[in-house]
Structures are given as C-alpha cells and as structure tokens.
KOLDRENFI-486112 format. One record per residue (C-alpha): x, y, z; residue number from 0; residue in three letters. Coordinates in steps of 0.2 Angstrom, whole numbers. Example, Ala and Ser with C-alpha at 12.3 -4.5 7.8 and 13.67 -1.06 7.14 Angstrom:
2
+-------+-------+-------+------+------+
|    xx |    yy |    zz | resi | resn |
+-------+-------+-------+------+------+
|    62 |   -22 |    39 |    0 |  ala |
|    68 |    -5 |    36 |    1 |  ser |
+-------+-------+-------+------+------+
***
This chain:
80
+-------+-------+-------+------+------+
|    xx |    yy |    zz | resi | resn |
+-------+-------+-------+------+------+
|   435 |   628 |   700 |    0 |  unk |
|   442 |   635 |   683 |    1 |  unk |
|   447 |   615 |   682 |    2 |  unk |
|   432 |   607 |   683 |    3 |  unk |
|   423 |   619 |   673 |    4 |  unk |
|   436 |   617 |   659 |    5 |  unk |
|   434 |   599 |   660 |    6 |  unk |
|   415 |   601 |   659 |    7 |  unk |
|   415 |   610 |   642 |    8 |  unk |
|   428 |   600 |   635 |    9 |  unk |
|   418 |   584 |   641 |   10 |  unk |
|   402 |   593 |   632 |   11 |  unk |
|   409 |   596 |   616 |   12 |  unk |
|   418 |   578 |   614 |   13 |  unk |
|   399 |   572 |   616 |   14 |  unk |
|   393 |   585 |   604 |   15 |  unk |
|   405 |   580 |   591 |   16 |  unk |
|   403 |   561 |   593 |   17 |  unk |
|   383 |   562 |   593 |   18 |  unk |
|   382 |   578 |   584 |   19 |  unk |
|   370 |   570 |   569 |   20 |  unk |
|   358 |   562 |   583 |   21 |  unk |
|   357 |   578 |   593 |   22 |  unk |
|   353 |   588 |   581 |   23 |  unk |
|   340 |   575 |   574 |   24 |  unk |
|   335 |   576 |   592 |   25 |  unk |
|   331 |   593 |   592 |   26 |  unk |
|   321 |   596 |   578 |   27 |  unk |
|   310 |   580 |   584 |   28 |  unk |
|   309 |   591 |   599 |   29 |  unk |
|   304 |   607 |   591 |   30 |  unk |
|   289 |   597 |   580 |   31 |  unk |
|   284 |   587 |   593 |   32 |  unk |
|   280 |   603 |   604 |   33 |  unk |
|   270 |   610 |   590 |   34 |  unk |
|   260 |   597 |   586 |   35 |  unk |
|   256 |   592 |   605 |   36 |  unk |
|   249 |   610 |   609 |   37 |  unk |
|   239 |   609 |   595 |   38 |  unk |
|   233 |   590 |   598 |   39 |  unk |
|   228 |   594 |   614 |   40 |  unk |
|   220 |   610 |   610 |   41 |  unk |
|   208 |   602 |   598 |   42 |  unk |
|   206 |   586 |   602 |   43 |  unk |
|   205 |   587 |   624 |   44 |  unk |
|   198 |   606 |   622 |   45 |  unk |
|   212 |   612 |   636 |   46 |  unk |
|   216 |   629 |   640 |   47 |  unk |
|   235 |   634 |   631 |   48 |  unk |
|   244 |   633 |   648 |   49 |  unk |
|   238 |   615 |   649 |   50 |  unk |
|   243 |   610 |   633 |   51 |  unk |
|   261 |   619 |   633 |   52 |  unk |
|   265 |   610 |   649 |   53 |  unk |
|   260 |   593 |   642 |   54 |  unk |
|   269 |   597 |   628 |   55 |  unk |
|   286 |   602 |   637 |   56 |  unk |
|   286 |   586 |   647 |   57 |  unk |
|   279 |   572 |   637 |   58 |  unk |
|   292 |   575 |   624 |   59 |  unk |
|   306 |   577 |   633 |   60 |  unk |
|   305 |   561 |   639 |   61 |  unk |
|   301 |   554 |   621 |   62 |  unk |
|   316 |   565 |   614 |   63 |  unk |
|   328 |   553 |   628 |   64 |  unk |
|   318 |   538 |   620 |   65 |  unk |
|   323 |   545 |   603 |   66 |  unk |
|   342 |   549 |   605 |   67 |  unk |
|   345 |   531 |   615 |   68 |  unk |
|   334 |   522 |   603 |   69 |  unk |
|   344 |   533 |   586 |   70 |  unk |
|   358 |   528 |   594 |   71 |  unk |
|   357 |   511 |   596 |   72 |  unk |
|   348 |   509 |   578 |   73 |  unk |
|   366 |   518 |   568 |   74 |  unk |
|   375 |   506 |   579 |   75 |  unk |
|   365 |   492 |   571 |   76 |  unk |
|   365 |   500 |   553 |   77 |  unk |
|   386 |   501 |   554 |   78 |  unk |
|   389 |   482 |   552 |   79 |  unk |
+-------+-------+-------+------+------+
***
C-alpha cells in the first residue's frame, strides 16, 4: 500500500511541476468565478444564498476543466 501511495504523490507532483503555471492560473479563475456567480445569481435571478453557492460550485468547476485543457492546448500553439 506504502507503494502505490508513494507512486501517487510522486505522479501528483510531476503533473504539478509540468502544469504548475495553468493550475494555478486555473485556480484563481476558479476563486473569481465563484464570487461573481454568487453574486450574479443573487441579483440578477433573486435566489436564496444556498441556490446560488451551489450554482456557483458546480458550473465553474466544469468551466475551470474547460479552462486548463483549452490553456493547455492554447501555450502549446503559442510555443511554435
């Protein structure tokens, strides 16, 4: 067990270190994108908090994926 839970954590950090810029580019994406959802949603469709927060979470989690691959695929482009 001590193997494959070395092998996980080394696996982690090579991704880390080969995607370190996008991920934390990912991140803070993420952080913003909450904010402004909960307020959006708030004003705009007059939900309660707990309606917005949950919208919040989930919509831009899936948007932060579409971020990272699309990032990704965009600084492959730019290198050549």
């Amino acid at each position: 067990m001590v193997e494959v839970t070395k092998g996980i954590f080394e696996a982690s950090k090579d991704i880390y270190s080969n995607n370190k810029g996008s991920i934390l580019r990912t991140i803070v994406y993420t952080i913003g994108h909450f904010a402004i959802a909960i307020t959006v949603l708030m004003l705009i469709a007059d939900v309660s908090f707990a309606v917005a927060l949950t919208d919040a979470i989930v919509e831009p989690i899936a948007n932060s994926v579409w971020y990272f691959i699309l990032d990704k695929w965009w600084a492959s482009k730019s290198k050549k």
